[in-house]
N, C-alpha and C positions, 0 to 999 in steps of 0.2 A: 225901659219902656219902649215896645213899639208901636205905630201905629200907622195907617193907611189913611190917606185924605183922595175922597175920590174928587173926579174932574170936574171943571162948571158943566151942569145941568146935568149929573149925573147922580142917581137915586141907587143908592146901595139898602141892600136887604140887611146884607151880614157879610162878616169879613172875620175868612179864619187864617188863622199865622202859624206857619209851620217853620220847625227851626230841624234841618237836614231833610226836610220831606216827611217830621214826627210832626202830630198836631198839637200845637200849643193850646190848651185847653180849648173848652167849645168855640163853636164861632161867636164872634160880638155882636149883636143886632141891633145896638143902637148907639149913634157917634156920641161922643169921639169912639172911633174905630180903634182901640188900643187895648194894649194889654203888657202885663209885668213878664220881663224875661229875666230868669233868674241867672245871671253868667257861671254863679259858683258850678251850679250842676251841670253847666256844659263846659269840655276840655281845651283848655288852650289852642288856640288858634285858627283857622279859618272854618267858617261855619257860613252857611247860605240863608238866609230869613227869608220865607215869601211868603207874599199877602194873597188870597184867595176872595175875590172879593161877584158876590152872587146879587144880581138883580131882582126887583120882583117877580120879574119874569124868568127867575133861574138861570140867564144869561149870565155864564163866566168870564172872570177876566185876573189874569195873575201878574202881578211883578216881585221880582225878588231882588235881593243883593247882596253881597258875598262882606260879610265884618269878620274883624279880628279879634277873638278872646284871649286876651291876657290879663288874667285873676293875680291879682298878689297873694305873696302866702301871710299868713295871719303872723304877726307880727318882725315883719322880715323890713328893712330899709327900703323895698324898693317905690318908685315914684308912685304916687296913688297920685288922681286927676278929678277933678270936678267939673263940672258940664252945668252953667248958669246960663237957664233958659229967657233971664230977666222977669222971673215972676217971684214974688217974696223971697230971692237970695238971699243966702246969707251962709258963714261959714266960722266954724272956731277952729282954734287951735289951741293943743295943748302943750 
């Protein structure tokens, strides 16, 4: 998941996510400003995320930042990771 939180006193329209400068589906126009990125479909390793984020007033503003894609292969030993945001966790093991 990504998402954009814009700053105190700041009124966003809509905020679009681009992943290498491709637009991640429409833009979002109502917060939470997020949206699902699927890793599987993008290639191993550095990739740029950035948030486009339009006032009512059509006033632009961008941040982006540079993540690292590393997808395990389907059923391979390598470490897999979980990311507990503290909101209903939880996890099994088999």
């Amino acid at each position: 998941m990504v998402e954009a939180t814009p700053g105190a006193n700041v009124t966003l329209a809509s905020v679009q996510f681009l992943v290498d400068g491709v637009a991640l589906g429409v833009p979002v126009t109502t917060a939470p400003f997020q949206r699902l990125c699927d890793t599987t479909l993008l290639t191993d390793g550095p990739h740029t995320i950035t948030a486009e984020g339009r006032d009512p007033s059509n006033n632009l503003a961008t941040s982006s930042v540079t993540v690292t894609v590393q997808n395990g292969q389907p059923g391979s030993t390598d470490p897999h990771y979980l990311d507990f945001d503290g909101v209903d966790d939880f996890g099994l093991a088999a």
